[in-house]
N, C-alpha and C positions, 0 to 999 in steps of 0.2 A: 647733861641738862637735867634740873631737876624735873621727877615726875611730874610734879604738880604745875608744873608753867609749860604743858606742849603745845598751847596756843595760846596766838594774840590776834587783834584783829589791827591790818595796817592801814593807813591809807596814802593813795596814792597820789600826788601832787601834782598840780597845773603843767609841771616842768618835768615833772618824772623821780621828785622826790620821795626819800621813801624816810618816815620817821619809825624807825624801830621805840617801841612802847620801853622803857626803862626796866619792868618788869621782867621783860621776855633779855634786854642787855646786858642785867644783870647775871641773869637761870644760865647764858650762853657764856660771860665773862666777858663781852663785849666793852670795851674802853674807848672814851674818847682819844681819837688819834690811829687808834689802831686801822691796818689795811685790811679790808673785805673784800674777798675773790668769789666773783659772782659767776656761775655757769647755772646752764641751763640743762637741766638732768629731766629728760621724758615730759617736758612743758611743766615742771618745775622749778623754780626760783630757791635755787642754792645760794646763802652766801656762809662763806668760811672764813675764820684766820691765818691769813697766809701763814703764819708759825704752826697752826693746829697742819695745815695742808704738809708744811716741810716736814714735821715730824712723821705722819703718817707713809707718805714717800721715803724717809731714811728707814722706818721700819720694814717697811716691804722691799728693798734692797739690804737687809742689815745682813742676809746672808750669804752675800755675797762675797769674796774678798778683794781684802782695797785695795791690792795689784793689779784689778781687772777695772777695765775700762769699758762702761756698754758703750760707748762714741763706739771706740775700736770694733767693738764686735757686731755692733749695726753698719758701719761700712765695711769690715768684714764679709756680712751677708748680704752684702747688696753686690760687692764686686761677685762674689760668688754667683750670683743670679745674673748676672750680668753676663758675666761666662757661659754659663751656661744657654741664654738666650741666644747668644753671636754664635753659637754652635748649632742654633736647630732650624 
């Protein structure tokens, strides 16, 4: 984002609309059409582009290699714990 646009003022609608100011759609690359994933981070109002989200996520697995499966290895560790429970 550029420096100079890190705020905008929004407003909030009857319905719960929210109109992002052009200014601030532009500074982010926001497009008509595009999908925005909203989460709520510490009672803040995140929204993101799902493609900015996916990139980010393939980055922080990129080290991974792609013969490995986390599905596999999070039931992996859950049978694992599991076993281990029926035993104590």
């Amino acid at each position: 984002m550029s420096e100079s646009l890190k705020y905008a003022e929004v407003h909030l609608g009857s319905q719960g609309y929210l109109v992002i100011p052009a200014s601030l759609r532009l500074a982010l690359g926001f497009e008509e059409g595009d999908t925005l994933i909203a989460r709520n981070e510490e009672g803040r109002l995140i929204l993101e582009k799902q493609g900015t989200i996916k990139q980010r996520l393939k980055a922080r697995f990129s080290h991974l290699p792609k013969s490995m499966s986390l599905a596999d290895e999070l039931i992996a560790e859950r049978r694992e714990e599991s076993n281990r429970e029926a035993f104590e």
